[in-house]
MARKE-683235 format. One line per field, with one value per atom (N, C-alpha, C): residue number from 1; atom name; x, y, z; residue in one letter. Coordinates in steps of 0.05 Angstrom, whole numbers, plus 32768, in hexadecimal, padded with zeros to 4 digits. Each point is the difference from the previous one (the first is absolute). Layout:
pos <- c(NUM, ...)
site <- c(CA, ...)
xx <- c(X, ...)
yy <- c(Y, ...)
zz <- c(Z, ...)
code <- c(A, ...)
//
This chain:
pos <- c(1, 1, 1, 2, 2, 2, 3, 3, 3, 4, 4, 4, 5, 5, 5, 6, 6, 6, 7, 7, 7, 8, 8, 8, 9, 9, 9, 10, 10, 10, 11, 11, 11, 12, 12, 12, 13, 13, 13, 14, 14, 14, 15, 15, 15, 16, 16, 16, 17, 17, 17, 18, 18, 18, 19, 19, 19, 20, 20, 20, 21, 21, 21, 22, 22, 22, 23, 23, 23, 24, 24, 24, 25, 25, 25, 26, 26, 26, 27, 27, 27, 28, 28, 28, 29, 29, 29, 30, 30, 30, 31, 31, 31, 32, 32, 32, 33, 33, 33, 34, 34, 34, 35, 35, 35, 36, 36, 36, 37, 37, 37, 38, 38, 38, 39, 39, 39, 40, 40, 40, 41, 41, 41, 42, 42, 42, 43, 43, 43, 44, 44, 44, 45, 45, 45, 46, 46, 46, 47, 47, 47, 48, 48, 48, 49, 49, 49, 50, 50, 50, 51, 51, 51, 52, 52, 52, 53, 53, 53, 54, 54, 54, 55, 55, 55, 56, 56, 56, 57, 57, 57, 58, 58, 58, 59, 59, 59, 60, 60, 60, 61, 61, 61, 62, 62, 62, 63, 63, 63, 64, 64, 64, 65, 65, 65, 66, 66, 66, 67, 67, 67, 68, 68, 68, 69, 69, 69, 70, 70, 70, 71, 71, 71, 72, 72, 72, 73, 73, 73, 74, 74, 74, 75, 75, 75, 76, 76, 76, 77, 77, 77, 78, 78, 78, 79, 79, 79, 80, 80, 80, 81, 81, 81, 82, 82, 82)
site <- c(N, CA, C, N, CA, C, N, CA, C, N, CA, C, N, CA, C, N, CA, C, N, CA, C, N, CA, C, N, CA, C, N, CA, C, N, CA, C, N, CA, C, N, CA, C, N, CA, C, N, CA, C, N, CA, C, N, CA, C, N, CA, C, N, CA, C, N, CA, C, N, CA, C, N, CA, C, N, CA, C, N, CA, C, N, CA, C, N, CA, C, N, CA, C, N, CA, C, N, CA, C, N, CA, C, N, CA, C, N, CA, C, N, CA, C, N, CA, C, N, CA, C, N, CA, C, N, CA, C, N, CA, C, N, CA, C, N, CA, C, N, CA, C, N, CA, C, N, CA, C, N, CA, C, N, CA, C, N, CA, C, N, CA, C, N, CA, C, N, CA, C, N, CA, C, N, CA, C, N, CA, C, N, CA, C, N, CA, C, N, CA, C, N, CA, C, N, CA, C, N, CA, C, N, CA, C, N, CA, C, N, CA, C, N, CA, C, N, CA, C, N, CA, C, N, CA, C, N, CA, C, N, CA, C, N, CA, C, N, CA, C, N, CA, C, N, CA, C, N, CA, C, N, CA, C, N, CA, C, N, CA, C, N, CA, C, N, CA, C, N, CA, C, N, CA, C, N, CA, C, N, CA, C, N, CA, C)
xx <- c(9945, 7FE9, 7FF0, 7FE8, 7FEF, 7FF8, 7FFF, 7FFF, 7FE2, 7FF7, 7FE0, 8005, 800C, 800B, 8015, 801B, 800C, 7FF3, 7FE6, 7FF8, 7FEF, 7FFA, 7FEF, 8015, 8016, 801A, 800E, 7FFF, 8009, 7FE9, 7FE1, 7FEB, 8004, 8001, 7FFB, 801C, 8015, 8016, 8003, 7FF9, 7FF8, 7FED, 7FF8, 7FEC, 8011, 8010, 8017, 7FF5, 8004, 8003, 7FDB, 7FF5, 7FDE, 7FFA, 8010, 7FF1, 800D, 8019, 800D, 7FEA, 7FFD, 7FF6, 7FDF, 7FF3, 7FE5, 8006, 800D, 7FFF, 8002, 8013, 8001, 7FEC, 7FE7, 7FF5, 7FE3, 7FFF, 7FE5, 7FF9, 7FEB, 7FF5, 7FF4, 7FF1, 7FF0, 8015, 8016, 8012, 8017, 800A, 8006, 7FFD, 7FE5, 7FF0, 7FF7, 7FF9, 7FFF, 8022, 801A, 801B, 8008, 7FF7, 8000, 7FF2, 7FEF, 7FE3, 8014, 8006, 8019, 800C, 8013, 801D, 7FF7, 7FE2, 7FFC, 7FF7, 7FF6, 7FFC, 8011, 8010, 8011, 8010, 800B, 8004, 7FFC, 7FE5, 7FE7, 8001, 8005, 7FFE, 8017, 8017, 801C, 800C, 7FF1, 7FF8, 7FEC, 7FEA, 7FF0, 800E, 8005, 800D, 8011, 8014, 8013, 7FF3, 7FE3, 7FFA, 7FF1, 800B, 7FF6, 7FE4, 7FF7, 7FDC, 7FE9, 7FF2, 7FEC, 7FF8, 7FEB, 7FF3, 800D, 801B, 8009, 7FFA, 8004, 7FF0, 7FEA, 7FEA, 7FF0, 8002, 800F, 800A, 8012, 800C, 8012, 7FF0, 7FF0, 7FEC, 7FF0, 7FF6, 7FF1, 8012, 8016, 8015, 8014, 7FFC, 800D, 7FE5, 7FE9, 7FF0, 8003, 7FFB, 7FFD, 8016, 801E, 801D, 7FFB, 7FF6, 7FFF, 7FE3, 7FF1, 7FE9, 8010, 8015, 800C, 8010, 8012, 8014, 7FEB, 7FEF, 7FEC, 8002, 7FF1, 7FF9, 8019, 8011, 801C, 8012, 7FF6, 8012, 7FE8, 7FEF, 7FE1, 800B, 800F, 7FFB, 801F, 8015, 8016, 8001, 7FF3, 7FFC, 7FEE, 7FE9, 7FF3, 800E, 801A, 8010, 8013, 8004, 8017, 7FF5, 7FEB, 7FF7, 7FF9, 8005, 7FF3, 800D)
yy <- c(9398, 8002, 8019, 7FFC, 8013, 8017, 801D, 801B, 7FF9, 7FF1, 7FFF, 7FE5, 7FF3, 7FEF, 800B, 8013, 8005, 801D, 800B, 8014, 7FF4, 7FE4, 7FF0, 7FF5, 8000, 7FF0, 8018, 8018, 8019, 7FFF, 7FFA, 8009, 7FED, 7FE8, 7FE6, 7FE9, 8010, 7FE7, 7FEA, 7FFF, 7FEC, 7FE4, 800C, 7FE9, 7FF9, 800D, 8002, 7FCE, 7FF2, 7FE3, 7FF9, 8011, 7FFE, 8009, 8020, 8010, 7FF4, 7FF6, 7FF0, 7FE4, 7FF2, 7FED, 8007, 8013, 8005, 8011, 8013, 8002, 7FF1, 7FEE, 7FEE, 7FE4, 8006, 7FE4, 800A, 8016, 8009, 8017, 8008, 800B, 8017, 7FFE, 8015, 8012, 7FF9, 800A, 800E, 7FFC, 7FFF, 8022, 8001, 8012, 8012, 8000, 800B, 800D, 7FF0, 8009, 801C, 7FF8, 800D, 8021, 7FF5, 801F, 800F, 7FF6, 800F, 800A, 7FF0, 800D, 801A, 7FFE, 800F, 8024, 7FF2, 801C, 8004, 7FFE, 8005, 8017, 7FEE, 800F, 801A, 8006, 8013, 8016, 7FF8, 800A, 800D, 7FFB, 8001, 801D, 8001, 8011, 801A, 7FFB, 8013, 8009, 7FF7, 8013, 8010, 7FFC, 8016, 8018, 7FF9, 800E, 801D, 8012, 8016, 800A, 7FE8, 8010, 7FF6, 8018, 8007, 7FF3, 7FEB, 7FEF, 7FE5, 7FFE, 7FE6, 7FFB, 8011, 7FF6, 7FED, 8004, 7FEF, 7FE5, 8006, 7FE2, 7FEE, 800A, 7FF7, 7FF1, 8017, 7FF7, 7FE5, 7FFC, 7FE5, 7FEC, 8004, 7FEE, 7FF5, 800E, 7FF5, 7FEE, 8004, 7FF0, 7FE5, 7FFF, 7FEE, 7FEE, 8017, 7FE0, 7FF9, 8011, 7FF0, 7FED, 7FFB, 7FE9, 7FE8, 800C, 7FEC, 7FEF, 8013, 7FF3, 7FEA, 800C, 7FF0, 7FE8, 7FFD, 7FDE, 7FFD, 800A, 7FEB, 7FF5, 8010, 8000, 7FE0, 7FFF, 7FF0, 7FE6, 8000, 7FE7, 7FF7, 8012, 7FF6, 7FF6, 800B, 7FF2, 7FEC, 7FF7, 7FEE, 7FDE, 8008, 7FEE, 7FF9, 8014, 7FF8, 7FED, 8003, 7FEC, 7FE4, 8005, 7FDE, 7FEF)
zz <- c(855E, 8010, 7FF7, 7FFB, 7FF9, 8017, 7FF3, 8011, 8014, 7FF5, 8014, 8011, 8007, 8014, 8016, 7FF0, 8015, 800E, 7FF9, 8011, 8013, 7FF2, 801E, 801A, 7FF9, 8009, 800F, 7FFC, 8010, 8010, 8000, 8019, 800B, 7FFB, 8008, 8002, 8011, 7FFE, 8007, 801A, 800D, 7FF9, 7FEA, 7FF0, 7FE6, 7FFB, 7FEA, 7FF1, 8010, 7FF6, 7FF3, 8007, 7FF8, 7FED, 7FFF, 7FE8, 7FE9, 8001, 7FEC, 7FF8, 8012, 7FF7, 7FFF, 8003, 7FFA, 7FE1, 7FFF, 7FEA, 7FE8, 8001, 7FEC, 8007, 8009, 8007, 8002, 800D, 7FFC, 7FEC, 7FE8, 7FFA, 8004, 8012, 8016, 800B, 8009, 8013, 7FE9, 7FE7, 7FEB, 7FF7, 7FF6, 7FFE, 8010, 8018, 8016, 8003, 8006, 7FFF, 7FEB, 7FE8, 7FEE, 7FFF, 8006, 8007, 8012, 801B, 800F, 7FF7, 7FF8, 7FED, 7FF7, 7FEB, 7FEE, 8009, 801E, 8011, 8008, 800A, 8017, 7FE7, 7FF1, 7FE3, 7FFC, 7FFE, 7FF9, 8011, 801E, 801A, 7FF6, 7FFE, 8001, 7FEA, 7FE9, 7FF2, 8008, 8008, 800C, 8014, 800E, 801F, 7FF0, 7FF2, 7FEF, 7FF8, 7FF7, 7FE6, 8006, 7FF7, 8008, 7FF2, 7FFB, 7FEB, 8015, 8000, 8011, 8013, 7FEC, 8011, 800B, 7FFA, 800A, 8015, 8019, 801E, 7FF7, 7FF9, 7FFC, 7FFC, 7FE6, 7FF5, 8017, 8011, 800B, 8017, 800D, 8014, 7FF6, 7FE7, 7FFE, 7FF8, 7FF1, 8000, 8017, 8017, 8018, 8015, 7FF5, 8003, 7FFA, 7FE0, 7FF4, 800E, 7FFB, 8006, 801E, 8017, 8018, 8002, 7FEF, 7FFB, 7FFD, 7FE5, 7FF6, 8013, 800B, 8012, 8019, 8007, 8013, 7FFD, 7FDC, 7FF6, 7FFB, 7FF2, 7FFE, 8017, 801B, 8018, 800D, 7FFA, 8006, 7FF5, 7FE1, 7FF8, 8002, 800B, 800A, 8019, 8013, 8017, 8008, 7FEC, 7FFB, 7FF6, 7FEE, 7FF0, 8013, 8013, 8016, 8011, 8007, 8014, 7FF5, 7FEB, 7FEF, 8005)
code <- c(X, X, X, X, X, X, X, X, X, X, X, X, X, X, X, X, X, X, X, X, X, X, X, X, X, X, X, X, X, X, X, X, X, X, X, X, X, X, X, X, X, X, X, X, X, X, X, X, X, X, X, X, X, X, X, X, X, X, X, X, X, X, X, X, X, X, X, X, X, X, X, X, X, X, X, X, X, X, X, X, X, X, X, X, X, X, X, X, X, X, X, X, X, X, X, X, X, X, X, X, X, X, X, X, X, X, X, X, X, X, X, X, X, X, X, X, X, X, X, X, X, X, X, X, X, X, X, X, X, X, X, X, X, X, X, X, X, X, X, X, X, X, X, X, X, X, X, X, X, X, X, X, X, X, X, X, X, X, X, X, X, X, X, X, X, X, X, X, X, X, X, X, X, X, X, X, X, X, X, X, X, X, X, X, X, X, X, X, X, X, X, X, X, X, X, X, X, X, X, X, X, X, X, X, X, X, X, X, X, X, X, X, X, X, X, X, X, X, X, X, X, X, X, X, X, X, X, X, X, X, X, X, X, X, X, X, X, X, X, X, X, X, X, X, X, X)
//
């Protein structure tokens, strides 16, 4: 299992049978999963990092992943009801 699925799968367990089957079925959600992973990542590193301006970086990167989490949490609960 790829590192940018199971960081969606630690926020999101409860959807654990969706993100499986959206990831491998949707595109959009795919990519979007990925972008996550890739911050959370990013995030995960900066908070450590003792150079200057990381606050910053961190501040628009915890942006960005809670947008993300929004639409991915949007199109899991959208797929549930189908």
């Amino acid at each position: 299992m790829s590192n940018e699925k199971r960081r969606l799968l630690d926020r999101f367990p409860e959807y654990d049978e969706k993100i499986h089957d959206l990831f491998e079925t949707s595109t959009n959600f795919n990519t979007l999963c990925r972008e996550y992973g890739s911050l959370t990542g990013a995030l995960d590193r900066l908070e450590s990092s003792t150079e200057p301006n990381a606050g910053i970086e961190v501040k628009k990167l915890r942006t960005r992943r809670a947008d993300l989490e929004d639409e991915l949490l949007a199109m899991m609960q959208q797929t549930a009801r189908v």
